[in-house]
Structure formats: C-alpha cells, structure tokens
C-alpha positions in Angstrom: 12.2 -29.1 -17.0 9.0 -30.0 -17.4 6.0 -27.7 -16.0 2.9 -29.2 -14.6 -0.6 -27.3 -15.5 -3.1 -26.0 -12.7 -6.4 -24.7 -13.6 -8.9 -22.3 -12.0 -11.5 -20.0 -12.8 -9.5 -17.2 -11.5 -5.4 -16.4 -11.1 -4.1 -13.7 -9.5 -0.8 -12.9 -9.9 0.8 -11.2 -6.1 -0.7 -11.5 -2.5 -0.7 -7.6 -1.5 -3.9 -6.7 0.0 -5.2 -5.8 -3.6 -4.7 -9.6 -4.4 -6.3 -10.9 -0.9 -9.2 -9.2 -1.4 -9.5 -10.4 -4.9 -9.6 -14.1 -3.8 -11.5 -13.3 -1.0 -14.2 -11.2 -2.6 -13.8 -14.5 -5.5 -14.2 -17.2 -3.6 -17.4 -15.8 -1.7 -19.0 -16.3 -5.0 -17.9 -19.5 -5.7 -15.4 -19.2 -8.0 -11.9 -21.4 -7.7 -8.7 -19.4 -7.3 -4.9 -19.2 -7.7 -3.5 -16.8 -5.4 0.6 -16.9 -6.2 3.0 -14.9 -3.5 6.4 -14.6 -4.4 7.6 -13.5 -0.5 6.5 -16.2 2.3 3.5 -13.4 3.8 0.4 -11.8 2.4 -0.6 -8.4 2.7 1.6 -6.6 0.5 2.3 -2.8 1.6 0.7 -3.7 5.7 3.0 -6.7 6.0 6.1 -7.6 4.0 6.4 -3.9 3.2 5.5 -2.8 7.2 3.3 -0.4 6.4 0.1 0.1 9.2 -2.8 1.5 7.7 -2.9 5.2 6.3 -6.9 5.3 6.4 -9.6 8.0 6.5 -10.6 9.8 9.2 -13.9 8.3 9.2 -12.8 4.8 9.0 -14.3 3.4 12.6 -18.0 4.1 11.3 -18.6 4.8 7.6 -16.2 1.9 6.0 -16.2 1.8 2.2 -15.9 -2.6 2.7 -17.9 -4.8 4.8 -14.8 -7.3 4.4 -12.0 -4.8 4.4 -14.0 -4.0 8.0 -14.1 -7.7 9.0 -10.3 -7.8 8.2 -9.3 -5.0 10.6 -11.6 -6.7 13.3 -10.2 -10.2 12.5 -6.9 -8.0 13.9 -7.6 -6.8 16.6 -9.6 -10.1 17.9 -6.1 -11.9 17.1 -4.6 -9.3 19.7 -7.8 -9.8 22.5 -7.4 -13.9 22.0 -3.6 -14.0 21.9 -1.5 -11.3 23.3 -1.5 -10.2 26.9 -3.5 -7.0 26.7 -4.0 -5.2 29.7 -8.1 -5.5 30.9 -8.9 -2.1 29.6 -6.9 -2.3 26.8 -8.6 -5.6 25.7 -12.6 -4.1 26.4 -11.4 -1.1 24.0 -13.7 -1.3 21.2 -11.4 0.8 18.9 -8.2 -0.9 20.2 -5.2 0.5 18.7 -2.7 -1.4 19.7 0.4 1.1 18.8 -1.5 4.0 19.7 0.0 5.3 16.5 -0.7 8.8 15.3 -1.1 8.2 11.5 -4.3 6.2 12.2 -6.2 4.4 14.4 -5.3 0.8 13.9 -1.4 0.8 14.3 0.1 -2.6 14.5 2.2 -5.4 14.1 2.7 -6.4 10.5 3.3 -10.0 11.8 -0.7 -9.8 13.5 -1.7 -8.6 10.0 -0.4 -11.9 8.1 -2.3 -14.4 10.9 -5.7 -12.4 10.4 -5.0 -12.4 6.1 -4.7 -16.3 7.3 -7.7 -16.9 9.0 -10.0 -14.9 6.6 -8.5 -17.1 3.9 -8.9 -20.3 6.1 -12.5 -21.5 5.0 -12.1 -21.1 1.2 -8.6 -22.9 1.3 -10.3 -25.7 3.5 -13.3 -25.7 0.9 -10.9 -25.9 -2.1 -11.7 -23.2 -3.4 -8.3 -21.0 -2.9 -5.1 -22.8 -3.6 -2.4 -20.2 -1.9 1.2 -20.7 -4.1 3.3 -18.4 -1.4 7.5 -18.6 -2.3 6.3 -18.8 -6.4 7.9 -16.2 -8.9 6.4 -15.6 -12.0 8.4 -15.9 -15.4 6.2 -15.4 -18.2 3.1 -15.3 -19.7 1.6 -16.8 -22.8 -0.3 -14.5 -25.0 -3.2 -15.3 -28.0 -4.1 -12.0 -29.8 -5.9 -10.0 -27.0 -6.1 -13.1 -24.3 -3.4 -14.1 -22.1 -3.8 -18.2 -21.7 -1.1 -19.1 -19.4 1.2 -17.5 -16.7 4.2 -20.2 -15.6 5.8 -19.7 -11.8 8.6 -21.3 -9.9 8.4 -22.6 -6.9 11.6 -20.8 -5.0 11.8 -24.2 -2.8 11.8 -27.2 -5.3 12.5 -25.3 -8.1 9.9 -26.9 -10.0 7.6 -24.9 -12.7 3.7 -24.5 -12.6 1.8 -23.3 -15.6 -1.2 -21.6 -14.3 -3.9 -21.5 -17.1 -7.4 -19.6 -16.2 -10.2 -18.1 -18.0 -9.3 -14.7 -16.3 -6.0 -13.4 -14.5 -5.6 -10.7 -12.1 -2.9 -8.2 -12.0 -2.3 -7.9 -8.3 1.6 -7.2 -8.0 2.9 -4.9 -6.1 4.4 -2.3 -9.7 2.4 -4.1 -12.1 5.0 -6.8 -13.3 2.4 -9.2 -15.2 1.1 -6.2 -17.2 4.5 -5.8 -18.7 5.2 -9.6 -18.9 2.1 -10.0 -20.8 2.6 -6.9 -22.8 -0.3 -5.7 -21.5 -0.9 -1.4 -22.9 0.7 0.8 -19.5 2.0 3.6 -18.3 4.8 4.5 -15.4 6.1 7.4 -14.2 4.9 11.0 -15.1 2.1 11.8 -18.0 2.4 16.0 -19.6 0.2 18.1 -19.0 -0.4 17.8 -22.3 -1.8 14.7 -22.2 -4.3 15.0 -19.4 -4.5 18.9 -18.4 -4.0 18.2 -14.4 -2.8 21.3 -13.0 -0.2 19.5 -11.3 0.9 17.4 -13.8 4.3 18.0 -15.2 5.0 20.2 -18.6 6.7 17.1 -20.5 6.0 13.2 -19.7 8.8 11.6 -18.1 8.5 7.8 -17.4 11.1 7.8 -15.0 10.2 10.5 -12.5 8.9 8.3 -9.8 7.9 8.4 -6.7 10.6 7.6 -4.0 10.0 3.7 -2.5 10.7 3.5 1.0 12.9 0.1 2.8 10.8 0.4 6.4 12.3 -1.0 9.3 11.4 -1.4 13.0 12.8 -0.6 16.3 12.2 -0.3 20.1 14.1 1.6 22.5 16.2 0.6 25.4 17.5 3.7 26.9 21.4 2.7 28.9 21.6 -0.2 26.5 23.9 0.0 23.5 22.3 -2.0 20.3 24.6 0.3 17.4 24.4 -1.5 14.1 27.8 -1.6 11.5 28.4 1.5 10.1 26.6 0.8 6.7 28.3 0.8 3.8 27.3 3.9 2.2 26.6 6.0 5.6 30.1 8.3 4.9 28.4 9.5 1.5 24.7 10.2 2.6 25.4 11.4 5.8 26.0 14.6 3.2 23.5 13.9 0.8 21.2 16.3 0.0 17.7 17.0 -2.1 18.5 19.9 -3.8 14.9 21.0 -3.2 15.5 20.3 0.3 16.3 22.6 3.7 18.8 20.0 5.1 20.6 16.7 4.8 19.0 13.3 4.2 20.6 12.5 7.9 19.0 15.5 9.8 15.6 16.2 11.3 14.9 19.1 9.1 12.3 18.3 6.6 10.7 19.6 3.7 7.1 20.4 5.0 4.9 18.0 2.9 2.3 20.7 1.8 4.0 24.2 2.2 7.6 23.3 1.2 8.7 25.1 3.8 11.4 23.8 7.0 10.1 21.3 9.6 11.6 19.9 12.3 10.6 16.4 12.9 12.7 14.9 15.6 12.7 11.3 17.0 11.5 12.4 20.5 10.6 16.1 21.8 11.0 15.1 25.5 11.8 11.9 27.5 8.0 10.6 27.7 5.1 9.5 25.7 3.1 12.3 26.4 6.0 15.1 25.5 4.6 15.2 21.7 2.2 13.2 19.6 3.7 14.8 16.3 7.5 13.3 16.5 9.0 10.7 14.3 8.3 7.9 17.5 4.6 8.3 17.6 3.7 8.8 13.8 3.2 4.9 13.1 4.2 3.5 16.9 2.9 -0.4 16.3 3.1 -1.4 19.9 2.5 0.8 22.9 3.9 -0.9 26.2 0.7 0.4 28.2 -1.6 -1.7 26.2 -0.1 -4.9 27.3 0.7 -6.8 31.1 3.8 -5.3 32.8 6.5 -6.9 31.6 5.2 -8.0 28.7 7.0 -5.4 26.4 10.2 -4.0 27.7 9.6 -0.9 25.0 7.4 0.5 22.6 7.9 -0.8 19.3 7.5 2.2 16.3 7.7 1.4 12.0 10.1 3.7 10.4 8.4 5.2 7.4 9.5 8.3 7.5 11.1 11.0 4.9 14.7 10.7 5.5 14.9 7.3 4.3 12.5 8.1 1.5 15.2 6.7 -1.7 14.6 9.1 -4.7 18.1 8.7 -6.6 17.4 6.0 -9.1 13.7 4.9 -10.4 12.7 0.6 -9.9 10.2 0.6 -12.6 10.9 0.7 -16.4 14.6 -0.2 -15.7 17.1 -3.9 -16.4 16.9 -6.0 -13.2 20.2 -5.1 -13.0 19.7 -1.6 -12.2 16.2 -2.4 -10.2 18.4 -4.9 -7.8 21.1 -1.9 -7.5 18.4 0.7 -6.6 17.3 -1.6 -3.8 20.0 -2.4 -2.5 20.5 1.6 -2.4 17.3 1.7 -0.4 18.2 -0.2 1.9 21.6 1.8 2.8 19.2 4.9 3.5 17.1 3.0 6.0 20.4 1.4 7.7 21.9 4.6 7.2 19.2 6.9 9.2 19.4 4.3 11.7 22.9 4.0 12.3 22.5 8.1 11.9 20.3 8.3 14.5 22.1 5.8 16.9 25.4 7.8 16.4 25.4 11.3 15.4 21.5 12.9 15.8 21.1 15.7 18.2 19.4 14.3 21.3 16.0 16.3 23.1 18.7 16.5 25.9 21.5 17.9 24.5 23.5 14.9 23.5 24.1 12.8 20.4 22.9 9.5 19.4 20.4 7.1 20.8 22.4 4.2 21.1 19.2 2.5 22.4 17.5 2.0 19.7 17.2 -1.9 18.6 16.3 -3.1 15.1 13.1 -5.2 15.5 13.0 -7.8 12.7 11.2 -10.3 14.4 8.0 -8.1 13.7 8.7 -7.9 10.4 9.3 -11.7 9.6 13.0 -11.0 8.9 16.6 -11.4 10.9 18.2 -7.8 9.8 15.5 -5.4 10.9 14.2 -4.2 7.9 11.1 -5.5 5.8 11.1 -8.0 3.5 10.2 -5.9 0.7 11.0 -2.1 -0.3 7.7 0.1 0.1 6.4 0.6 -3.5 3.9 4.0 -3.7 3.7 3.7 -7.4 4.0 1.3 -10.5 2.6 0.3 -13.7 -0.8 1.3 -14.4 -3.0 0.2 -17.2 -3.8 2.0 -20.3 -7.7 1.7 -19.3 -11.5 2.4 -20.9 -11.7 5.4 -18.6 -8.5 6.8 -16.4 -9.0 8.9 -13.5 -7.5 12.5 -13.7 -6.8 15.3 -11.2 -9.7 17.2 -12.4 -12.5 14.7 -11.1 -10.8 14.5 -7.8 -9.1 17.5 -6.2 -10.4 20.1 -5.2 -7.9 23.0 -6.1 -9.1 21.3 -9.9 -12.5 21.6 -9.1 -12.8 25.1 -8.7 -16.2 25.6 -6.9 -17.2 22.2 -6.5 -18.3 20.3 -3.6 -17.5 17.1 -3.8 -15.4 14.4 -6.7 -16.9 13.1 -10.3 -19.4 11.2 -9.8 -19.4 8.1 -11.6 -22.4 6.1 -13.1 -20.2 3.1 -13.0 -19.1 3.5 -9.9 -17.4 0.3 -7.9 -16.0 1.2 -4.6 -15.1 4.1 -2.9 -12.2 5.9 -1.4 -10.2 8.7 0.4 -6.7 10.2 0.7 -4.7 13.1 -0.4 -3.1 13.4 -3.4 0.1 12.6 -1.5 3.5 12.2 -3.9 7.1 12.2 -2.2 9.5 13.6 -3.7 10.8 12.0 -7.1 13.6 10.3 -8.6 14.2 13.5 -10.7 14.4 15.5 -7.3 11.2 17.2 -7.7 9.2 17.9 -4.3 6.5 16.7 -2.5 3.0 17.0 -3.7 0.6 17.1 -1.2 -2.8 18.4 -1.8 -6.1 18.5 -1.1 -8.6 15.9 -2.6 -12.7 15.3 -2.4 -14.0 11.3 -0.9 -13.8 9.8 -4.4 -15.2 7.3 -6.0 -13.8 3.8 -8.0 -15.0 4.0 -11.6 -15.4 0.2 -13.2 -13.7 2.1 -16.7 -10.4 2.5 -14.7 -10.4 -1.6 -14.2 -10.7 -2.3 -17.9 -7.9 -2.4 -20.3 -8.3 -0.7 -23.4 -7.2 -4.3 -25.4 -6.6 -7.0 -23.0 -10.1 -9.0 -22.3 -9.2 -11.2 -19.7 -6.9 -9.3 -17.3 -7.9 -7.2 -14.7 -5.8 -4.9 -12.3 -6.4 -5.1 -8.6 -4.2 -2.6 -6.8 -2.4 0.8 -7.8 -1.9 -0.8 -11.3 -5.9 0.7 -12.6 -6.3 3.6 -14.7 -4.9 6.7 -12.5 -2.8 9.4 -13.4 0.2 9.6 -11.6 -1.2 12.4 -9.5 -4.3 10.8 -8.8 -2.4 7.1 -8.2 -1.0 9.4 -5.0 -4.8 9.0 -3.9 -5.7 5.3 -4.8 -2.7 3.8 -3.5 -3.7 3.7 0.2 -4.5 0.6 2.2 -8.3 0.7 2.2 -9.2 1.6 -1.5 -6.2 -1.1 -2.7 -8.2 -3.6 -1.1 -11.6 -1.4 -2.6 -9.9 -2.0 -6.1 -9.2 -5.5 -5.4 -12.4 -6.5 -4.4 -14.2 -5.1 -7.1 -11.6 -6.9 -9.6 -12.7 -10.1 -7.6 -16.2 -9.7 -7.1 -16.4 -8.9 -11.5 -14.3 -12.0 -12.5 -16.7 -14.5 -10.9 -19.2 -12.2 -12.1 -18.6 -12.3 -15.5 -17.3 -16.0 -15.4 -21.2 -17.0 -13.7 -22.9 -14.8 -16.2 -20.8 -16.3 -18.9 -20.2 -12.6 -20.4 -16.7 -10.9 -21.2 -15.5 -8.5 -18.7 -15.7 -5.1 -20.5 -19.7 -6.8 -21.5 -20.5 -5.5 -17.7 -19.7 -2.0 -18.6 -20.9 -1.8 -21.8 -24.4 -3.1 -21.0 -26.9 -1.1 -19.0 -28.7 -4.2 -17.2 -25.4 -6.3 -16.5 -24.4 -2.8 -14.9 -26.5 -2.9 -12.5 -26.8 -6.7 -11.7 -22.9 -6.3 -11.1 -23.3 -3.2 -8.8 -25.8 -4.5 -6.7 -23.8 -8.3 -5.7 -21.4 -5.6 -4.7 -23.7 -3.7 -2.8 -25.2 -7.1 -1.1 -21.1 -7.8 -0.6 -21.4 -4.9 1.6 -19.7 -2.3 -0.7 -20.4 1.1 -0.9 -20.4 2.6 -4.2 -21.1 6.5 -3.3 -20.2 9.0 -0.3 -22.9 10.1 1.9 -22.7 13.7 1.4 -19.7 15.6 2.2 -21.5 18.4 3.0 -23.2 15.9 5.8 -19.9 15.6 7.8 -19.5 17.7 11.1 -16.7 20.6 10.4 -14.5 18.6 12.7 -14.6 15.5 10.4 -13.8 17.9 7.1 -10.6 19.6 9.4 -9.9 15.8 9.9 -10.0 14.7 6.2 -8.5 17.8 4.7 -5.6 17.6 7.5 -5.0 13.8 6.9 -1.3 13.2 6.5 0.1 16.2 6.5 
C-alpha cells in the first residue's frame, strides 16, 4: 500500500483535551496543524472516557486558562442555545447542569465534544487545523535525536498517511508515540531511591499502576425493570476482594480514600435528591431533571466513576497488546458487573435488594452498550525530562513548614489537585494527600534527548506520585497549551525547543505570549484565600 505524505508545522498525536488545547493554543499563533484521533470524539478523559471535570475549588473566578475558561463557557452556552433549560436554570451564571457534587460544571460528555467542535471551527475553516478523527498511528520514523515522520491509518478506507512536521506532540492518552518513537520514559512506580518522595515506594516497580476505570452512565426509572445480562465474569467478582480492602468489590463498603479506614458509600441514602449530597448518585450526576422543562428528562442521568469498578488486577501499560486488550476487556466486566450488582443483589435505602430501575445511558456517551468508548486512563508513560517534578516541591506533608509549592523560574501554567492515586495493580491502597496550588515547570516538557517532541498531557516529567496531581482536567489542558503555544513559538523564532529554556531572553519572550494568551504562570498567594476556600482545596476529592 502506498502512503500519501501530509505536512504541517505541528502534529499531534491524540485528541484528549491535552491535544485540543495544543492545536488550539497553535493555531492562535498561526501555525498549521495535524490533530489525529483514533476514537470518532475529542476530549479525551471528559468525553470518550466520560469523565466531568474534577477542578479546583476556585475554578469560577481565578482560572489558570483564559481558553480552558472559554471552553467551559462554550458549554454551558451550547446548553442555554440548545437544550430546554428551565428559565432560571438558563439565567444561572454558574449553570451546572448535573448539579454534580464533584464539581461545579457536571455534564454531558456528548455537550463537551460539540463545544471542542465549535472552538475548533474557525481554524479548521481557515486551514489551519486539519482534524484526522478514526486514524491509528503505526509507527514513527526516527533520525538520531529527531523523529521525521509518524504514519496513521485511516480505520474507514484503510488507507495510510505519513504525517511529516518539524515538531510532534505527544498527546495520547498513556504516552503511546513516546514509546513508538523510542522516545527516553518511565511507567509505573520510581524507588524511593531514586527520587526521595516520602511516599514513593522502597523498590521501582514499572508495573504497579494506577487502576483505569470503564465509566458508564445510567438514569433511574423506579417500577421499570431495565436488568442487563448477567456479565460474564459477575459469579467470580461478586467475591472479589482487595486484600487491603474492608469489603467486596460488589458492596458499598469502601476503603476511605485518605484514612484507609471503612466507608459506606451507597447509591441513594433516601428516596429524594435532597436525602444526601455525598452518595454514589450525586458525586458526578451529569443531568439534573430540575434544570430542564417538565418532561424533558424522565430521570436524572449520573456517570459511574466510582471505586468499585476501579480495575486494579492486571497493568495496560508496559504490557503485549495481547494482554492490554485482555485487561480491558476485564475492565469492562467490573463496570457491567457493579451494575448488574447493583440492579440485582445491592441492599436498597429501603430495605430491599436491587434497583432494577436503573438504565444504561449510552446514548450520552456516544456508544450503543452503555459504557464509554474508552477505559479511564489516570496514568501512562511519562518522559524522561530536563527537570521532573517530585513530591517534595509539591505536597505539603513534604514540605515540612512551607507555605506554598516550588516555585519555578520557568514556570508555564499552573495547577491544583491532590495527590490522588487509587489503589494499584499490585493491590497497594489509595494515596490521597494533601498538596500546595502548583505550578507547570517548562523543564518537565522537555525531553532529555528528543528535540522535536513535546508531551502535552500526563506524559511530562512527574513522578508517579506527583502525576496523581497533574493529571486532572484543567492542568492537562494547562500542559497542553503550553506544549502548543512553545511549538509555534519556537517554529516563528526559528529556535530549537529546549533553546527557550536554556536562554534567559527567549524565556521571557515565551512566558509573556503566554501571559497575553491569558495564562497564568503563578498563584496569587495562598495565604490570600479566605479559610473557607483553603477547607475547600484541602478537602477536594476526598
């Protein structure tokens, strides 16, 4: 088969929200881009994975992005000019349209891929993006320390592109291209040894990983009867257990994230909304009923993302396709399997069993079996970079005494989370601590080899402890459009990539077209927030 060549100034290698920024942040500076997508949506973790937003407290009115803020806007004006909102709901400035718990802009993952869409829209129109959505990449050509070429496949013809740019992006969603293009990485755990983070483990072990998630969606309709097939594996994990763990993967005792200690966390305390905020039905609702005309929603709609289908048995990264395509398919037998679960057997808040109500949703996930397109990755490759980001410049039981994170001279983008890990593939517990606003540093972007590659989501130079921090929605699309915003940088300035590090001037010409981006590149101080908005940060996700 022969493979017909595209060029651009930029390609970027997966359409997560770390890739749309990238073209985005890109194309507003003029620069022509390759954007390749090997699922039919954009957005990564908040669409094909069904993910809403886990954000900051702070988020409605100290945003680290001008354009991650126009995105979540560009949202919730797709809901005022094409859903049937109520009148108040509609004249709600901060409209949540889920009225989810885990943040303040819970919605439909579907809403999400029209607003990615629109944003895109212009620089598409202009010629300046080319979108290659349904393409899978299949190599990459490598010269010495450049990569020239990465080929793709269109999953519809079947044809083959060769995609040939001064500068490629790294925006998948476990680092794929950094392996393809043997590109220096790590994956799974680092030794204490190695980087002295107090949580670190004692020995590095690649394939302790984080456990991926296969969300779903589902409404309720209470006297209606919508039970699923038993799943195939539901007879064996209906007894599965973690041994670090106070109950069965099919129960609604948990682990507590922080203390380790039992939880209950059931689907519903009591038969309305306003029984409990803090059950399994309000903690990422993406469509509350009340927010729309009568009739318009015969249910609430909620996204499953919660700990009993967290799949910690067998690690996806670092392993033969073979076992990868087994240990999704093993996902996605926990998800059916706490569903079917909690259809059949789960102890009811009135005294019965099972909610045979509940109804798959795939339709708001783009799919026909309920579940998302794609397994919810929290952690991948990462590069082997100029500066990597350890426990010690951002959490504060590792900054004994100290008010706030690092603070870094090259500073390109900020962000905030917990250091939140679930538990692992070698059955180790959560890890859920405490961590300072923190900053993006432009070494953790840089490989240590590679000159024309950049990373644009969870791929930069983290720790895997401190990856449980950058991973979130906001400072992926943070990393990405710093990755974005440097490549047409470099590209006008004619300069290599690592040049804008390494020289004091270029520096600075670089941070401020991020700063006239709208970017923030420091916190105000912590020490300026109310004691209500600290409680809030230091509380977040627990």
């Amino acid at each position: 088969m022969n493979a017909t060549e595209r060029t651009a100034d930029v390609v970027i290698i997966g359409g997560g929200l770390g890739g749309v920024s990238a073209t985005l942040a890109a194309a507003r500076l003029g620069a022509r881009v390759i954007l390749v997508e090997e699922l039919d949506w954009l957005g990564g973790q908040l669409t094909s994975q069904g993910v809403p937003p886990d954000e900051y407290p702070w988020i409605e009115y100290l945003t680290a992005s001008q354009s991650y803020a126009t995105f979540r806007e560009t949202i919730r004006d797709y809901y005022r000019r094409h859903l049937p909102l109520t009148d108040a709901a509609r004249a709600r400035v901060r409209l949540n349209p889920g009225q989810g718990n885990v943040g303040s802009l819970c919605h439909e993952p579907w809403v999400a891929v029209k607003a990615i869409d629109e944003l895109l829209a212009p620089h598409v129109a202009a010629g300046r993006v080319t979108v290659l959505a349904k393409h899978r990449m299949l190599k990459a050509q490598t010269d010495g320390d450049r990569i020239r070429a990465v080929h793709v496949r269109d999953l519809d013809a079947g044809t083959e592109l060769v995609l040939i740019a001064p500068i490629f992006v790294d925006a998948t969603e476990i680092g794929d291209l950094l392996e393809l293009a043997e590109v220096e990485h790590v994956f799974g755990a680092e030794a204490q040894s190695q980087t002295n983070e107090l949580h670190a483990l004692p020995e590095a072990d690649p394939f302790d990983q984080q456990a991926i998630t296969w969300c779903l969606a589902a409404d309720y309709l209470p006297g209606e009867d919508h039970t699923i097939d038993k799943p195939r594996d539901y007879d064996r994990l209906k007894t599965l257990q973690l041994d670090c763990w106070p109950g069965p993967q099919l129960s609604w005792t948990l682990s507590d994230f922080v203390t380790h200690q039992p939880r209950e966390r059931p689907l519903f305390v009591g038969p309305t909304d306003t029984d409990s905020l803090y059950d399994l039905w309000h903690a990422r609702r993406i469509a509350y009923r009340q927010n729309f005309e009568p009739g318009s929603y015969s249910s609430d709609i909620t996204l499953a993302n919660w700990p009993q289908m967290d799949y910690w048995e067998n690690p996806v990264v670092g392993v033969s396709l073979d076992a990868q395509a087994l240990a999704l398919d093993e996902a996605r037998q926990f998800s059916l399997a706490f569903f079917y679960w909690m259809q059949t057997d789960a102890p009811r808040h009135d005294g019965g069993y099972g909610y045979r109500g509940l109804r798959l949703r795939g339709d708001v996930l783009g799919t026909t079996d309920g579940l998302a397109k794609q397994a919810y990755y929290r952690e991948g490759r990462r590069i082997h970079a100029e500066f990597t980001v350890l426990e010690q410049h951002i959490g504060v039981a590792a900054r004994p005494g100290g008010s706030g994170a690092e603070r870094f001279t090259d500073s390109v983008g900020i962000g905030a989370y917990r250091i939140d890990l679930h538990p692992s593939t070698r059955g180790r517990n959560t890890v859920d601590i405490d961590s300072f606003p923190f900053q993006i540093p432009l070494g953790a972007l840089l490989p240590v080899r590679v000159e024309n590659l950049l990373p644009a989501c969870k791929n930069l130079g983290t720790t895997r402890i401190t990856n449980g921090a950058y991973r979130e929605h906001a400072t992926e699309w943070s990393i990405g459009e710093a990755a974005g915003t440097l490549a047409a940088f470099a590209l006008a300035r004619k300069q290599p990539l690592r040049a804008v590090r390494a020289d004091k001037d270029l520096l600075g010409d670089f941070q401020r077209t991020l700063e006239l981006q709208g970017v923030l590149l420091a916190w105000p101080s912590f020490g300026a927030l109310t004691p209500v908005q600290r409680v809030g940060y230091q509380h977040a996700r627990r």
